[in-house]
Structures are given as structure tokens and as C-alpha cells.
matplotlib code that plots the C-alpha trace (Angstrom):
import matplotlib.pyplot as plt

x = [0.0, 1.4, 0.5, 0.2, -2.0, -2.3, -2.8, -2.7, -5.5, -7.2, -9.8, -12.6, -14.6, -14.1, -10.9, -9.0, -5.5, -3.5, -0.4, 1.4, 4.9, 7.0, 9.0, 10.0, 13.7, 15.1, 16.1, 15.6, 13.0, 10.1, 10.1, 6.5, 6.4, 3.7, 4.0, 5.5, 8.1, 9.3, 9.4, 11.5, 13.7, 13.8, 15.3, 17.9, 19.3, 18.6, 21.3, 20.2, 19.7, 22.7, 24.6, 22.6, 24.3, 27.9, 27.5, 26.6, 29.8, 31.6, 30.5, 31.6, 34.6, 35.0, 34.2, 37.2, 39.5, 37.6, 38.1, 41.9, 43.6, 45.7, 45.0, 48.8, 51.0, 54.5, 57.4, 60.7, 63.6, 67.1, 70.6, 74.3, 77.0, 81.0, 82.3, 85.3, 87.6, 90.8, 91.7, 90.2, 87.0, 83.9, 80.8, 77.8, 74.0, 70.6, 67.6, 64.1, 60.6, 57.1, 53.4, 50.9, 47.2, 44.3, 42.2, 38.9, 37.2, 37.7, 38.2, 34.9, 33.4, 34.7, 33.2, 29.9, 30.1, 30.9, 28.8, 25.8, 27.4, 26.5, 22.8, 22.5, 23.6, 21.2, 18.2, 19.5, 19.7, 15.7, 14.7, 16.0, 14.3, 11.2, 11.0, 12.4, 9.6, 6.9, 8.4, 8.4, 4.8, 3.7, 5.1, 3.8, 0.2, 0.5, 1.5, -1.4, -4.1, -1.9, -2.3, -6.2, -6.6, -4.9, -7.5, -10.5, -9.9, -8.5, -12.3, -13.3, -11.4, -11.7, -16.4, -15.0, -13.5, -16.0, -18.2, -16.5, -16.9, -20.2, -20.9, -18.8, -21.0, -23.9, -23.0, -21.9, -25.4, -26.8, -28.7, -26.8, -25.6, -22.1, -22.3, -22.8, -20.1, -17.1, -18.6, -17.8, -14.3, -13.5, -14.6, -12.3, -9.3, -10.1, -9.8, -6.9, -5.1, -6.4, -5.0, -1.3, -1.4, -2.4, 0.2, 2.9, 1.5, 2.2, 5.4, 6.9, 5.1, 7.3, 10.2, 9.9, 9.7, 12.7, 14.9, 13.9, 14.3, 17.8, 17.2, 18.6, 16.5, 16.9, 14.7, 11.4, 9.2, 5.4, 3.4, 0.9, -1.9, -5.4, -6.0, -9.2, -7.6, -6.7, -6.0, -8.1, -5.4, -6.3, -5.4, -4.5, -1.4, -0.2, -0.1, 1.5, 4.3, 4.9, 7.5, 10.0, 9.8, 13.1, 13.9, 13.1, 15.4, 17.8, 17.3, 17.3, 21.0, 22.2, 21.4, 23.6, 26.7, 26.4, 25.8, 28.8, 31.0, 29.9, 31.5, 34.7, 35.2, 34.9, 37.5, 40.0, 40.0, 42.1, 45.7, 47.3, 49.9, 52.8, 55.5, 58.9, 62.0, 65.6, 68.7, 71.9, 75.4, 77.5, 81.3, 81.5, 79.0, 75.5, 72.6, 69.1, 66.2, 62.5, 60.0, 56.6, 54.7, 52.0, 50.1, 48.0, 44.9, 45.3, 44.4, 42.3, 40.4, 37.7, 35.2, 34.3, 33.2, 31.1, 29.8, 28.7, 28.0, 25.4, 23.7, 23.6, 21.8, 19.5, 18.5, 18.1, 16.4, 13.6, 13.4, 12.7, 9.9, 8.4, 8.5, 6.8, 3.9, 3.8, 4.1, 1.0, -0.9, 0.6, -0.7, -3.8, -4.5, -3.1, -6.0, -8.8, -7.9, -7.8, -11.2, -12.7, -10.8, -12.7, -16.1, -15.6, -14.8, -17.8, -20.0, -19.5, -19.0, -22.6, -24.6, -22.7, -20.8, -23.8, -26.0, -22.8, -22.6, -26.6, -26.7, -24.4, -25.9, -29.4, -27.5, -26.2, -29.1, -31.7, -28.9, -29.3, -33.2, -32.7, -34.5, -31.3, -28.8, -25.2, -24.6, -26.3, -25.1, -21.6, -22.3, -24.2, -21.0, -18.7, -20.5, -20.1, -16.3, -15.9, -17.4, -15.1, -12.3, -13.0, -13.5, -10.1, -8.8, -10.5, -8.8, -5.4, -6.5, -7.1, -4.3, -2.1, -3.6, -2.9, 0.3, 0.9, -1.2, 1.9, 4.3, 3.7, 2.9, 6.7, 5.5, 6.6, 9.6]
y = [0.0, 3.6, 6.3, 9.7, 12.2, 14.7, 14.2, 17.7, 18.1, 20.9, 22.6, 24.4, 24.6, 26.8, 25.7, 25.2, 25.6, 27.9, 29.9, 32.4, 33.9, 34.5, 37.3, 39.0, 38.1, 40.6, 38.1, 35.1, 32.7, 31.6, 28.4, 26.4, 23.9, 20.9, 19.2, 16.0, 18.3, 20.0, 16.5, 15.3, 18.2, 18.0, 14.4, 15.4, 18.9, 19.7, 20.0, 18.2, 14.9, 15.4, 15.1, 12.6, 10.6, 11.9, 10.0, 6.5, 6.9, 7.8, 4.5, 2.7, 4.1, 2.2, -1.5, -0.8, -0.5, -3.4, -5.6, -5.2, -9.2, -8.1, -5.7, -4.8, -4.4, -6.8, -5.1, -5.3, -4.3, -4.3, -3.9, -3.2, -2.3, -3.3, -5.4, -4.9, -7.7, -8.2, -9.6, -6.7, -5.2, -7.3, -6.2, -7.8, -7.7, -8.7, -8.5, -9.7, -10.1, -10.6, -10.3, -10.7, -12.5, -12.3, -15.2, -15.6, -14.3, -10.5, -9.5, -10.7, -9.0, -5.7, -6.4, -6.9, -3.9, -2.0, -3.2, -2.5, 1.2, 1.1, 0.0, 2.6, 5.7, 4.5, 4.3, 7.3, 9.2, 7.6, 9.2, 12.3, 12.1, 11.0, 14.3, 16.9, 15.5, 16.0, 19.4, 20.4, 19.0, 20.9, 24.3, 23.6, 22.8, 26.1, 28.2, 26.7, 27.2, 31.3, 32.2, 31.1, 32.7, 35.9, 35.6, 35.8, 38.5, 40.2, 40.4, 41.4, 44.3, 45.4, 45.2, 46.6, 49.5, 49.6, 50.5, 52.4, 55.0, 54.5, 55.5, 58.7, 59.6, 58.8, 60.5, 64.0, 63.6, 63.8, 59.6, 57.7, 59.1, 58.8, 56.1, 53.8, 55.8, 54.9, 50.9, 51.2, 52.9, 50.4, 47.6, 48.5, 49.0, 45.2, 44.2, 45.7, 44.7, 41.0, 41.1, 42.2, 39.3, 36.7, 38.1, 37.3, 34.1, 33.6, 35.1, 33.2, 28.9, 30.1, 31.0, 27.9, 26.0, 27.7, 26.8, 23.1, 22.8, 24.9, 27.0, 31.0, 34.0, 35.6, 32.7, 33.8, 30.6, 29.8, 26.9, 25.1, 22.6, 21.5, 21.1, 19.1, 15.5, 13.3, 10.0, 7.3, 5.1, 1.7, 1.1, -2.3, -1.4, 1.4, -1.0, -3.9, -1.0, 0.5, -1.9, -1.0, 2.7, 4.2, 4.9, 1.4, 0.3, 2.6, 0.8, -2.6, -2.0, -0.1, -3.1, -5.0, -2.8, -3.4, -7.7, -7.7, -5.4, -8.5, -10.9, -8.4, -8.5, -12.4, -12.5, -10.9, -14.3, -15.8, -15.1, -12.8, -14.8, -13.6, -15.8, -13.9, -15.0, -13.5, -13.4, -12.6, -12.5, -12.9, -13.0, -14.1, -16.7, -16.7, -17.5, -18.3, -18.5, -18.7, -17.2, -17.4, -15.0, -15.4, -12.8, -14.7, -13.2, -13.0, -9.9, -8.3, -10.3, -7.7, -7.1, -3.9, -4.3, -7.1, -5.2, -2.6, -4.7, -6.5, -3.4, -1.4, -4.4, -5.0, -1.3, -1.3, -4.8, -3.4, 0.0, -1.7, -3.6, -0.3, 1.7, -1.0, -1.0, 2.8, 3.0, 0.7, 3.6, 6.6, 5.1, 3.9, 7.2, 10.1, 7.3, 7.9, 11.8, 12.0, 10.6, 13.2, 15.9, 14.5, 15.0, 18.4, 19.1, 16.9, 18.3, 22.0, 21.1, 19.4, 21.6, 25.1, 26.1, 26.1, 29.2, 31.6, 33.0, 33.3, 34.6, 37.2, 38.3, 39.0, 40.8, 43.4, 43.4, 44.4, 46.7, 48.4, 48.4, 50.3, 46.3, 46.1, 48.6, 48.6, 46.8, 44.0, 43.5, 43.9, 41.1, 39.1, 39.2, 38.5, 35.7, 34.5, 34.9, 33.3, 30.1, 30.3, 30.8, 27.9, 25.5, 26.9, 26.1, 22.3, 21.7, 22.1, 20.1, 17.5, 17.6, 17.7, 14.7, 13.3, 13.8, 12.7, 9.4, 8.7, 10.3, 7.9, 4.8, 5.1, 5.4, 9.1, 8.5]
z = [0.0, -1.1, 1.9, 0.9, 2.8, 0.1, -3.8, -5.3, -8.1, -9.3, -7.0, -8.2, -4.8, -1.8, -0.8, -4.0, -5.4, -3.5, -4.7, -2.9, -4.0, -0.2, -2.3, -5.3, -5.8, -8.7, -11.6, -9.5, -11.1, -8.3, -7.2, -7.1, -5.1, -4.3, -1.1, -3.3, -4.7, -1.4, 0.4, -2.6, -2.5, 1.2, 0.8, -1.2, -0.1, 3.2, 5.7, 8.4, 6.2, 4.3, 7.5, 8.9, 5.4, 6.2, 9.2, 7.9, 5.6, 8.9, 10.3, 7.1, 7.6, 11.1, 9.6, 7.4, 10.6, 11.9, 8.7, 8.4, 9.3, 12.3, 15.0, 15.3, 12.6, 12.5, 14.3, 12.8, 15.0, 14.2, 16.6, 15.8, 16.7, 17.8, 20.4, 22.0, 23.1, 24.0, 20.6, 18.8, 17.5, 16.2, 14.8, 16.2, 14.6, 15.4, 13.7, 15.3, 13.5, 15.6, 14.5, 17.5, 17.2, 18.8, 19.7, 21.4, 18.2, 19.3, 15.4, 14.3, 17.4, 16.3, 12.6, 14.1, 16.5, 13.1, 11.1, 13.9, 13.8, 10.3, 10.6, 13.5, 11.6, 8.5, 10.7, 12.0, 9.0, 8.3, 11.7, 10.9, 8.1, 8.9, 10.9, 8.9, 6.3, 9.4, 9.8, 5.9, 5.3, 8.3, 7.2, 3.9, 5.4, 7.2, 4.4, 2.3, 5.0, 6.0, 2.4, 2.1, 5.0, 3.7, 0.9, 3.5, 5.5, 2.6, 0.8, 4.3, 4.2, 0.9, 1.9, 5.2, 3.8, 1.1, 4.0, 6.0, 2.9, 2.3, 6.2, 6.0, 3.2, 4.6, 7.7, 5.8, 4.5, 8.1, 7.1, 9.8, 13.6, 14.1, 16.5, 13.2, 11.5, 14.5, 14.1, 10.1, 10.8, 13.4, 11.5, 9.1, 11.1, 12.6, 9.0, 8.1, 11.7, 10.8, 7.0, 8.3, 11.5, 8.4, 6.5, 9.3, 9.6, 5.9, 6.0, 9.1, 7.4, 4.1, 6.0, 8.5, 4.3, 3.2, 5.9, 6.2, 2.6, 2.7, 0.2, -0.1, 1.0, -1.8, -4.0, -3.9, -3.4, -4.3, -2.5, -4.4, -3.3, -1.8, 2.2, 1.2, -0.5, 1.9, 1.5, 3.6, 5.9, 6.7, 10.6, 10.2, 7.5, 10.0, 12.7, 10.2, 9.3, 12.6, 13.8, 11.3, 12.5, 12.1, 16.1, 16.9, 14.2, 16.0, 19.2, 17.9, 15.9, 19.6, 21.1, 18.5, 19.1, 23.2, 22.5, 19.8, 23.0, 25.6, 22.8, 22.2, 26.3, 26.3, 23.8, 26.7, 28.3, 25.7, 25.7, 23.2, 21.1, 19.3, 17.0, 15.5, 14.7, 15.2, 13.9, 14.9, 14.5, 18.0, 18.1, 14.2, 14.4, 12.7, 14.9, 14.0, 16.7, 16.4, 19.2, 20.9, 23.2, 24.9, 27.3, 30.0, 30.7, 34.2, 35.5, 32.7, 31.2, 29.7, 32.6, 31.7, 28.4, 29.4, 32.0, 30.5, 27.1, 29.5, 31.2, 27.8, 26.0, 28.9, 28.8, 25.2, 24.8, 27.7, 26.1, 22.4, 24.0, 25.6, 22.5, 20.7, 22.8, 22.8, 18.5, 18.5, 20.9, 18.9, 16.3, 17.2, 19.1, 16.4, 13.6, 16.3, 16.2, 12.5, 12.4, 14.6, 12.9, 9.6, 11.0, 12.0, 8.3, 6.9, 9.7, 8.5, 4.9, 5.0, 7.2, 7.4, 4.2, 1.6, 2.5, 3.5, 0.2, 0.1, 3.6, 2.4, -0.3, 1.6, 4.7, 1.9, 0.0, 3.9, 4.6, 1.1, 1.7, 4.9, 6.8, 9.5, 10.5, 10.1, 13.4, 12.7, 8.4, 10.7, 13.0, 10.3, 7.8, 11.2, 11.9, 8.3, 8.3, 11.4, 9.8, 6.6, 9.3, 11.3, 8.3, 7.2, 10.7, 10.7, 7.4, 8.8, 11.7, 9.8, 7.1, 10.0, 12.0, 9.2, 8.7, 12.2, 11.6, 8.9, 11.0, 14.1, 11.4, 10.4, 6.2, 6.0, 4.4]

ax = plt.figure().add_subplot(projection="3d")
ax.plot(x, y, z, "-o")
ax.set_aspect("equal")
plt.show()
């Protein structure tokens, strides 16, 4: 199953396409993005997961240390020099060769330690992934709902202000007191104040975008999309891919490292052993000799590594099993939420979005015939911008529960 919580098409209903350009760069061509396209671009230039990849090759580098034959290199040593005697002066040489081993399996124990350092920094770098992608879908989200936002309360005040002349007018003709003429000019300072907040709001989501996505200030950049699609998630797939969640894997290859350290400490308790050979020349006369060391573990025998091996895998192997059972929750919890968020979106889709427009329409239309006063075509149009505003706000709600229903599943990736 492919998850995806938006599919961009085009809109032609309230909520439709949205594009907003964050600036006007001199000569710099705008950048349009779709959520698909910033996620994509997020995967492959932003800083954060770019070093979260330097550091797997870092780990790589590590199992090539681990991977070389013999821990120590040979040692070569070589004496000379005269000896005096009573008969006269003799030169004397030695030269010794030695290459030490390790037994116990302590080489294969580092391979696995490195190679678990591997796995760790890749489901590292998926972690960090998985939430830089929360982080740019969310700025996105909020720079789609910021600039439809914009777009209501910048009709308001365009009828606010619209009215605000019509009352001075009316008021220098001596029709209205000025009680009604202070509401219009208020009314339309609200809208104005509420236009420039919206445009903040706008401003600081395509900011937030341009950072996570590591991109200049000076390219102007252009959102494009639809709060409304979301794609339905089946429960039981969440739950099926939660376990592969990039921060369990991180636990699960942790615990790797310590269990390959407790084999790499029980490798101490066999000896070290080292064979050379020598060769010398003593008063004139060649001599040939052959050598074994052996270090006996008597002492240190790698305690601490297994020690601490043991504890760090018995922390790791009990934390796993916790944030198991706590990914099934998260999940099953931010589905149930998502839900809900839905039905607050179907409920005022269905029963409060299709007279607005109408409602509107007869408000100016009394106002005009002199049926309601100025207060109440205020209140009445209030009322109808708080409803767009609060649909506005349950489609983010829910385009973000979503996004945290894939977030928590592990499929945002």
C-alpha cells in the first residue's frame, strides 16, 4: 500500500488551489512547489539529512578499521654495533621479526560492532528524516491554510472598507448618527489589523519551508496545493508497518553494538599470542632463533566491556519492547484523532458552508433596503467569516492529523 496524505489536483470549490509567491527576488525565477516536490527536495538537499548521510559513511569508515587481518602491525627491530675484546673489535648484529594475534574471536566481534554502527547511523539518518519531512509537510500545510486565510480576510477588508466610505458619506449627509459611522471605521481598522497578523502568519510557514528545505533568502518561493484531499489510511497497515519505524530500528541496531561489546570482552580471556624470529650474528658466528609470546589473561580479562556490554543491552532490549507497545498507541490514538478531525470538516461542509454565500448576499441586500442597521449586516458578515475561518482552521487540523497518523505509522519517508 502507497501512503500519501495529500494528492494535489485541481480545485474548483471553496478551498481550492492555492499559490502564494514569499518574495519578489530581482532576476531570481520563483520556485512552485507541491508538497510531493518540497518532500522530494527536502530528501535530497537539506542539511540536516545530508549530515545525517555523512554520518553513515563515517561508520563505514569504522568496519574498514575493523576488517583489516591483524589488529597490530608486525614489528621489525634491528641492533648493531662493535664489540670490544681483548683480541680486537667485532661487529655484532641482530635482527628480530614478531606479528601478535588475537584469539577468542575479538576480530569478528569488532566487525559486528561496526557493522551494527553502520545499521544505526542508516536508521538514524531515516529518523531524521522521517522528521524533517513532518516538519516540511507541516510548514507547507500552514503556508497553504496562511495564504487562504490571507485571501478571507483580505475580501473582508476590501467590503469593510467599502463600507467604511459609504458610512462617512452617509453620515456627511446627516442619514446615519455617528455612532454607526465609528462601528464602520473600526470595523475596518479590525480588518486591516487582521489582514497584516495573516500576513505574518504567511510570512513566518514560508520562512519555516525555506529553511527546512535549505534554500537562499533571496529565492522567492510559491506553495501550491489543496487542504481538502486526503487519502483514507487503513489502521491495520499502520499497525502492520509501525514496527519498522526508524527509532526502533535505531534501538534494535544499539542493542547490536552493546551484544557484539559483551563478545569483544569475552574475547580478553584468551591469551594474546605472538610468534617472530631473530637473527643474529654474536662474536662471528650466525645465529638463528625462532619465538613465541604469549600474554596470560590474568588480570584483565575484559570485565568492563562485558559489563557494561550486558547493562547497555538489557537497557536497550527493555526500552525496544516499551516503544513498541507505545508505537501501537501513537498510532492507534493520532488514527482515532484524524477521524474526529474529519467529521468536524464533513459536519461544516454538509450543514454550514452552503447558504454563506446566500446569507451574504441577503444581509447586503436588507442593509441596502434600509430592513437592519449597520450593526447587525456587521455582525451578520462576522459571523459568516468566522465560519469560513473555522473551516479553514478544521482543514489544517485535519491535514495535520494526518500527517501525524503517517508520521507515528513510520510510512513518512
Amino acid at each position: 500500500m502507497r501512503f500519501l496524505f495529500l494528492r494535489f489536483i485541481p480545485a474548483i470549490a471553496f478551498f481550492g488551489v492555492s499559490c502564494f509567491p514569499l518574495s519578489r527576488g530581482l532576476g531570481a525565477q520563483e520556485v512552485t512547489l507541491t508538497l510531493e516536490q518540497a518532500l522530494d527536495r527536502a530528501k535530497q538537499q537539506a542539511p540536516v539529512i545530508l549530515s545525517a548521510k555523512g554520518r553513515i559513511e563515517e561508520a563505514r569508515g569504522r568496519l574498514a578499521g575493523a576488517l583489516v587481518r591483524f589488529r597490530d602491525n608486525p614489528l621489525v627491530e634491528f641492533d648493531a654495533g662493535p664489540r670490544f675484546t681483548p683480541a680486537g673489535r667485532i661487529a655484532d648484529a641482530e635482527l628480530g621479526f614478531s606479528q601478535n594475534f588475537e584469539l577468542g574471536g575479538r576480530r569478528n566481534a569488532r566487525i559486528a560492532a561496526a557493522e551494527s554502527g553502520i545499521a544505526r547511523e542508516t536508521a538514524t539518518s531515516e529518523d531524521v528524516t522521517r522528521r524533517l519531512l513532518r516538519d516540511v509537510a507541516t510548514a507547507f500545510l500552514r503556508a497553504l491554510w496562511a495564504e487562504k486565510r490571507l485571501e478571507l480576510l483580505r475580501s473582508s477588508e476590501q467590503l469593510a472598507s467599502a463600507f467604511s466610505a459609504t458610512a462617512q458619506k452617509r453620515y456627511d449627509a446627516g442619514d446615519i448618527p455617528v455612532l454607526e459611522l465609528n462601528l464602520a471605521k473600526s470595523s475596518a481598522v479590525r480588518a486591516r489589523s487582521e489582514v497584516r497578523s495573516a500576513t505574518a502568519d504567511l510570512t513566518e510557514a514560508l520562512g519555516d519551508l525555506r529553511v527546512f528545505l535549505g534554500m537562499g533568502p533571496e529565492q522567492p518561493l510559491a506553495v501550491r496545493g489543496d487542504l481538502r484531499d486526503q487519502s483514507p489510511h487503513d489502521l491495520e497497515a499502520l499497525l502492520a508497518a509501525a514496527p519498522e519505524r526508524p527509532d526502533l530500528k535505531v534501538l534494535a541496531t544499539e542493542m547490536g553494538e552493546a551484544e557484539a561489546d559483551v563478545r569483544l570482552g569475552a574475547g580478553f580471556k584468551w591469551p594474546e599470542v605472538g610468534v617472530g624470529g631473530k637473527y643474529s650474528r654474536d662474536e662471528g658466528n650466525n645465529i638463528v632463533q625462532g619465538g613465541l609470546k604469549i600474554t596470560l589473561p590474568l588480570f584483565s580479562k575484559g570485565q568492563e566491556l562485558q559489563a557494561t556490554g550486558n547493562a547497555r543491552a538489557t537497557r536497550l532490549r527493555t526500552e525496544l519492547e516499551s516503544a513498541k507497545r507505545t508505537v501501537r498507541s501513537e498510532v492507534r490514538t493520532a488514527f482515532e484523532i484524524e477521524a474526529f478531525r474529519r467529521e468536524t470538516v464533513n459536519e461544516l461542509e454538509k450543514a454550514a458552508l452552503p447558504g454563506l454565500e446566500e446569507n451574504d448576499t441577503l444581509a447586503r441586500r436588507s442593509y441596502e433596503e434600509g430592513e437592519i442597521g449597520l450593526p447587525e449586516l456587521i455582525f451578520i458578515r462576522r459571523e459568516i467569516l468566522e465560519t469560513k475561518m473555522s473551516y479553514a482552521n478544521s482543514l489544517l487540523e485535519a491535514a495535520l492529523a494526518g500527517l501525524e497518523v503517517e508520521f507515528r505509522a513510520g510510512v513518512l519517508r
